[in-house]
Each structure stands twice: as C-alpha cells, then as structure tokens.
N, C-alpha and C positions, 0 to 999 in steps of 0.2 A: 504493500500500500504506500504509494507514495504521501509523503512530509511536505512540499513545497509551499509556501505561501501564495495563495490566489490574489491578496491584495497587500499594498503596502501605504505609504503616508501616514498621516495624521491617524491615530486613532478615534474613533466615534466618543463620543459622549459617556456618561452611565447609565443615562435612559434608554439610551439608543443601544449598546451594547445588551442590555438585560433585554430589553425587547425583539433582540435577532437569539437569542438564546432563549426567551419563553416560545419563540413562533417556531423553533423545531422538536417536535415530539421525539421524545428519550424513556418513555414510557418501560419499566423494567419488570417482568414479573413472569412467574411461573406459567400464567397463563398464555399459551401460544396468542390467541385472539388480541391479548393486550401490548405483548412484548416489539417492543422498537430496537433498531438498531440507535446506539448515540453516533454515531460516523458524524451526521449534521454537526453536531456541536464540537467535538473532535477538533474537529477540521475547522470550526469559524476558532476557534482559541489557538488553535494555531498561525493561522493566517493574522489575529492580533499581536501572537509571540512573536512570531520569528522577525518582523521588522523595528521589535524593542532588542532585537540582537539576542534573543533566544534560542539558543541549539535545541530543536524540538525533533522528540522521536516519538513518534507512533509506534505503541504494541496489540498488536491481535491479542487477547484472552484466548489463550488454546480452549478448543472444543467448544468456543461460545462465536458462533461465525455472527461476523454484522457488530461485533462489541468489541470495544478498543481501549484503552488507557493512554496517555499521555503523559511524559514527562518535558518539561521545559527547565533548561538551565541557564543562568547567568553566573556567569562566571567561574572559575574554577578552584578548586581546592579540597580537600579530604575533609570538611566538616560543613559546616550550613544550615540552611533555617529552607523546610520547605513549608510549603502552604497549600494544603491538599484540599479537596472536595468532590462529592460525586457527582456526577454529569445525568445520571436517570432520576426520572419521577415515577411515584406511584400511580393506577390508574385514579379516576377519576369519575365522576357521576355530572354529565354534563346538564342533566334538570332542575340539579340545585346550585348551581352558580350562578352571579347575577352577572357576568360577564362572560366572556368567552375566555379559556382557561387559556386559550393558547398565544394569547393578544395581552401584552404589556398594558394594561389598565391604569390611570393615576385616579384616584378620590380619596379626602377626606385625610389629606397628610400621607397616603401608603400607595403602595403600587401593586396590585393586583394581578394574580398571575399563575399557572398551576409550577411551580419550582421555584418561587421569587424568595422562597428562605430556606426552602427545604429542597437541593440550596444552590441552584444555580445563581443567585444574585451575590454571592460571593466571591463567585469569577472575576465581575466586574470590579470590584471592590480590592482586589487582589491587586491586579493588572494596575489601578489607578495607584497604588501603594508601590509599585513597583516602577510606575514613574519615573519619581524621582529618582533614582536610580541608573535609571538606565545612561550609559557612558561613563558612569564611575567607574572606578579600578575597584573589584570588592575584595575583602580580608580573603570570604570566603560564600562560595555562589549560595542563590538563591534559585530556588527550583518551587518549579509551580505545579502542581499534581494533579489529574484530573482521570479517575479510575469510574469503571462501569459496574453497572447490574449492583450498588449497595443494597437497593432496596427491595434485591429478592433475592441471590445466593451472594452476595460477596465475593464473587469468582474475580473481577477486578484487583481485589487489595491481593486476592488468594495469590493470585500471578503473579504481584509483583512481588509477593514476600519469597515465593518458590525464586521467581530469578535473581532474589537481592538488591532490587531496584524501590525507589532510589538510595543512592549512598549519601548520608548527610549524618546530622548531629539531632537536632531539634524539627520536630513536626507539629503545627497546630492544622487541627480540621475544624474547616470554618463551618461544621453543622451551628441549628440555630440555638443558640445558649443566649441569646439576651445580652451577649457582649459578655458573660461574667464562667471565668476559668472552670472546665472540670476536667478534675483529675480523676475521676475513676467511674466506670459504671458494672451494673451486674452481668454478666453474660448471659446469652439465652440459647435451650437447648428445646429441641420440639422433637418427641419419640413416640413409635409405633411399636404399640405391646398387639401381640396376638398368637390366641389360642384358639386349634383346629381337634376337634374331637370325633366323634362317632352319634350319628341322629337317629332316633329310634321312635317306636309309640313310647308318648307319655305315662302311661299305665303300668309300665315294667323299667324303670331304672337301671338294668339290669343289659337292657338292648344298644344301651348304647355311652359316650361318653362325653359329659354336659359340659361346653365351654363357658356357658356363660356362670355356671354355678364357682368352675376355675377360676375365671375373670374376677369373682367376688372375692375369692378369698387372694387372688391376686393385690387385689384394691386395700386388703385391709394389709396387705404388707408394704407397698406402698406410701400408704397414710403414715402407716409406722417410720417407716425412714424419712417423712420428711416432719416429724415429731424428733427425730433423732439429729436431723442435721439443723435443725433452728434451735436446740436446744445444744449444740453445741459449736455452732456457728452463726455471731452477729454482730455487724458492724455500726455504728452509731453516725456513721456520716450519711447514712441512708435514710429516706424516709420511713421505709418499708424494712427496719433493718439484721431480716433471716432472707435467707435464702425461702422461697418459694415454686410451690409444686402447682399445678393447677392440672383436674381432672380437666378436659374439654371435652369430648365429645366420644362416643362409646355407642356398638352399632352389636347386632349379633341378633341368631335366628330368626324363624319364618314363620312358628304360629303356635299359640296356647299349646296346643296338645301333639308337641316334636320337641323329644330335646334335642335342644341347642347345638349344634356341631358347631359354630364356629363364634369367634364373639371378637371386636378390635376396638381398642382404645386407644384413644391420641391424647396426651399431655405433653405440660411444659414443665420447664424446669428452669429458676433463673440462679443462678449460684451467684457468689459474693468472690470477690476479688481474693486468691489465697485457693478455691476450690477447683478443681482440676475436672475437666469434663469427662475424659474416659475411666478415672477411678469412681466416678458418679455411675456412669453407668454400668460400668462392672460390681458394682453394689445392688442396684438394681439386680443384674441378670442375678447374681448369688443369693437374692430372697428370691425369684420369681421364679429359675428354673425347680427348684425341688418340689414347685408346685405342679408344674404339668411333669413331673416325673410321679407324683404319687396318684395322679388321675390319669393318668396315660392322657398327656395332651398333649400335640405336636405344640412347640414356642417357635414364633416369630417375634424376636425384639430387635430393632434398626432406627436410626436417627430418619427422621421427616425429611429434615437437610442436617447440614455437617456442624451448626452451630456458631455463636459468636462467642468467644473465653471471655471471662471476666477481664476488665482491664484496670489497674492502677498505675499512678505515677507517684515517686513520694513526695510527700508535703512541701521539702527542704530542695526538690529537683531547680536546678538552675531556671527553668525553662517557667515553673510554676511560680516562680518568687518575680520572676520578668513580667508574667501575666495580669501576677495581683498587681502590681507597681501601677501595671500602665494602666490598667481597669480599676482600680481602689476597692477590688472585690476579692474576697478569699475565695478559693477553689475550691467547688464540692463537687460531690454526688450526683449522676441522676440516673433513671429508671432505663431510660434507651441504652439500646445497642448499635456502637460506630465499628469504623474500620479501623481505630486504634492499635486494636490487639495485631495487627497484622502489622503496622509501622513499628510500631515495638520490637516484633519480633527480628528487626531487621538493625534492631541496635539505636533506634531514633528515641532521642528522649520526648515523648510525644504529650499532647495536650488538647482538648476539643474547647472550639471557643470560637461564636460566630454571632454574626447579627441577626435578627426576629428569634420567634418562639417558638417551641417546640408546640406549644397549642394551638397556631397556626398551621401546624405539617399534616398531611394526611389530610387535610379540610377542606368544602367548600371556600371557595372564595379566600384561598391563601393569599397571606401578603407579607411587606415587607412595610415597616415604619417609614419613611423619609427620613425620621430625627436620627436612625442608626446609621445614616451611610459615612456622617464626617469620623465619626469617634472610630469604626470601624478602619478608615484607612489611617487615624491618627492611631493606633493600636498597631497594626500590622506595617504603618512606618516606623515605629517607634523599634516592634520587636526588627524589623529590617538592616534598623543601625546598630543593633545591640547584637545579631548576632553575625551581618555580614559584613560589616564597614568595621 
C-alpha cells in the first residue's frame, strides 16, 4: 500500500480537519454489515503528516484486510513522546440523532459528530500541537499513532505490540478523559462456558444427561470465585473497587418435558490491575471441569475475544507527575478498557488522557466541547517540550 502524500501546503483549519475525518466512515465491529475499512482516514493523516516532515508508514493489520495502523515520526532518537488514538467508530443508530452523524455539526459551544471525542477529534488536536514544532531540531522525535479496529478486537495495538512498533519512551492516548490523567483501568475479559449432555423423556432421569441442571451447579461455582476474588482483591482508586463477574446471558434446551442436552452461558469478567487473565481462567476451568466430569458432560470453555489486561502506571511515573503539572489534576481510575496494555507492553511509559467525555462515546449525538480544544493543545505542547525539545 503505498504512503505518499496526495496533498501538501498549508494545512486546513480544526474545523475543517475534524470535519474531513467525521465524513469518512471507520465504523469497527464484529458485525460484517457494520465493519468499514479506516484506509479513508489513514490516508487523509497522512497526507496532513508527511508535508509537516513526517516519515509516515503505513501497516496492514495481518489477517484484518481493509485495516491499517499508522505511525508518523518526527525526528529521531531512541526515546520520545508518542501520541496515539484510534481511527474507528462504533456503529451507530441513525433515528436518534438530530444530525447526521457523519457531517461535522457546530451548536451550542460543541461540534457534533459520530467520533468527534471518541476520538477522532484528537487527531486534529495533535497535528495542531505539533505545529509548533515542526522544523525544530528535537532532543528526541515525536510520533503520532493512529491504530485500527479498538472498538471491537484490538487487533491494531495487537500488531503493533507483536512487531515492536512504535519505539519510544512515553505514550499518552488521547481517548476522552475530560482532559484529566489516568493511570490505570480494569481489564475486560468476555467467556463462553458450555455444557453438551444427552436428551431424553423427562419422566426417566435416567435417559439421559441434563446440561442445564450442570450449568447450575456450574453457576454456583462461579459465584463462589468471584466471592473469592473480591474478597481478596480490591483497589480503592476505583469506583467499583473488586474485580467483577457478570452473568449475561445463558441459553439451553427445547421444551418442558426433554432434558436439557445442551445449555451456554456468556459472562464477563473485569479484573483489577495486579490480576493476570489466563491464571483467571485456568481457575475457572479447575472449579468447572470436575463438574461435567461427574455428570458426564462434554465442556466447552473459550474467550468471546482475547480480552483487554488490566493496565496501571505508577503514581510516581515521570510521565504521570508531567500530566498532573500540566492539567492541575491527579490521575485516577476508570471503568473502560484502552489500548494501553499493549503500548506498555512494548516498554512505553504510557498514560490515557484526552478531551470530551466518556458519556458522550457510544451516544447519540456525540460531541466534543469547543472550550476543550485550546487547553488540549496547550497540554500536548507542553508535554511536547518536556519530552522532545
């Protein structure tokens, strides 16, 4: 796939920019019907990079045709500050918007938009922070990150953490935090329990072998471990501060008078920063196999998807002490799951911290404030001199 920039000169406005990135659908999601390629936006951030002197490469996400990641760098050196965000939106319900989602909207101090905080408007926001910049000599570059599919497998950050990319120091992801530091969220894990047995008349117990009866006593061992793991795991920076299980939804047999051959339940599981996803689940199977072992019931237990790990940064991190300074807010906690854990993994001392609200994302008639955009690039200047000049 070719990188070349299709335009160069002056760059657009911020209105102008966020409005050629809301009018291309990037829409990410499990469901074939809804999922978009991001190529469109891709491609317009590049063509705004590369004539600020940005070495821009374009990467395919293996196995995910049509979805791409982006890194852009300025300047060079073995440490640096990137500044990531993802380029997809979740679908959307077009009867309840009062505008059209895909049309850069302004009313009432905000700009209206289906990704205008969650979080293509950060783009812009970035780019204008980065500005000032451009033609300086820097300590050490600055890279501007733009990865695919966050808002339904994560396969984007997954890539780049698999090829090592990018190489830097410090990471903020500008999802929307209100402008104020966090350093850690819960991870989230979504699993498929099920148990296949033997169906028979109701009348004789005997004919056959009952999954949903399994299922039950499944459920009360369940309950128990997540009695077990709140009672021994809880962090006080959270609202919600145990890790949490949630039954959701749970399907099995075909009528009053058949037992049950087969029975499947989907929960979640959010663990707390410290708790390890595959020892969770290997807990799991160690209460739940000995139960279709003593009912003769085939187990099926496998992840939904592959999960998001719990992420912290600590308190004292160079990068978190930089954050509060320039925001005059300490850094906490919240309930969502970023692509953190994957910048992490890659050695970046990392940090989520972005303009509009999380209770704006996923919504009707999402927006972005107006009053966030100066303080935003006055933030993302600020960390710019502190970690690449």
């Amino acid at each position: 796939m070719s990188n070349s920039a299709g335009t160069t000169g002056a760059l657009p406005d911020l209105k102008s920019m966020l409005a050629r990135l809301i009018a291309q659908p990037s829409i990410s999601s499990a469901s074939p019907k809804w999922d978009h390629s991001n190529e469109a936006v891709i491609r317009t951030l590049a063509d705004w990079l590369e004539p600020m002197g940005f070495d821009v490469e374009i990467l395919d996400v293996p196995g995910a045709p049509g979805k791409y990641n982006l890194v852009a760098t300025l300047g060079q050196g073995p440490g640096g500050l990137v500044l990531s965000g993802h380029t997809d939106t979740v679908p959307f319900d077009d009867q309840r918007w009062q505008s059209d989602p895909f049309t850069l909207t302004e009313r009432d101090g905000r700009w209206y938009g289906l990704g205008t905080c969650d979080m293509k408007g950060f783009f812009p926001l970035a780019i204008e922070a980065a500005r000032e910049v451009v033609g300086v000599q820097l300590r050490q570059p600055l890279i501007i990150l733009a990865t695919a599919d966050e808002e339904s497998s994560m396969n984007g950050a997954r890539a780049l953490a698999e090829a090592g990319r990018p190489k830097a120091r410090y990471a903020v992801i500008g999802e929307p935090t209100g402008l104020r530091p966090v350093r850690m969220h819960k991870g989230i894990m979504m699993e498929r329990l099920r148990f296949d047995g033997q169906s028979g008349h109701s009348s004789n117990p005997s004919l056959g072998r009952n999954a949903l009866e399994g299922m039950h006593e499944a459920l009360t061992e369940l309950l128990a471990l997540r009695e077990q793991w709140q009672a021994k795991y809880q962090n006080p920076n959270f609202e919600v501060q145990v890790p949490t299980l949630n039954l959701g939804c749970i399907h099995g047999g075909d009528n009053p008078n058949r037992i049950c051959a087969d029975c499947e339940l989907h929960f979640d599981l959010r663990p707390l920063p410290g708790m390890d996803m595959d020892t969770l689940r290997q807990a799991i199977l160690d209460r739940i196999r000995p139960v279709a072992e003593r009912r003769s019931l085939s187990l099926l237990f496998e992840p939904l998807f592959d999960g998001v790990p719990p992420f912290e940064t600590s308190a004292d991190a160079e990068l978190v002490r930089a954050c509060e300074k320039l925001t005059g807010h300490t850094a906490h906690a919240v309930a969502f799951a970023t692509e953190a854990p994957w910048l992490q993994k890659l050695g970046l001392e990392t940090l989520v911290m972005g303009p509009g609200s999380i209770d704006q994302a996923h919504q009707p008639d999402e927006y972005l404030e107006l009053s966030q955009l100066d303080p935003t690039v006055r933030i993302l200047r600020g960390l710019i001199k502190q970690f690449c000049l």
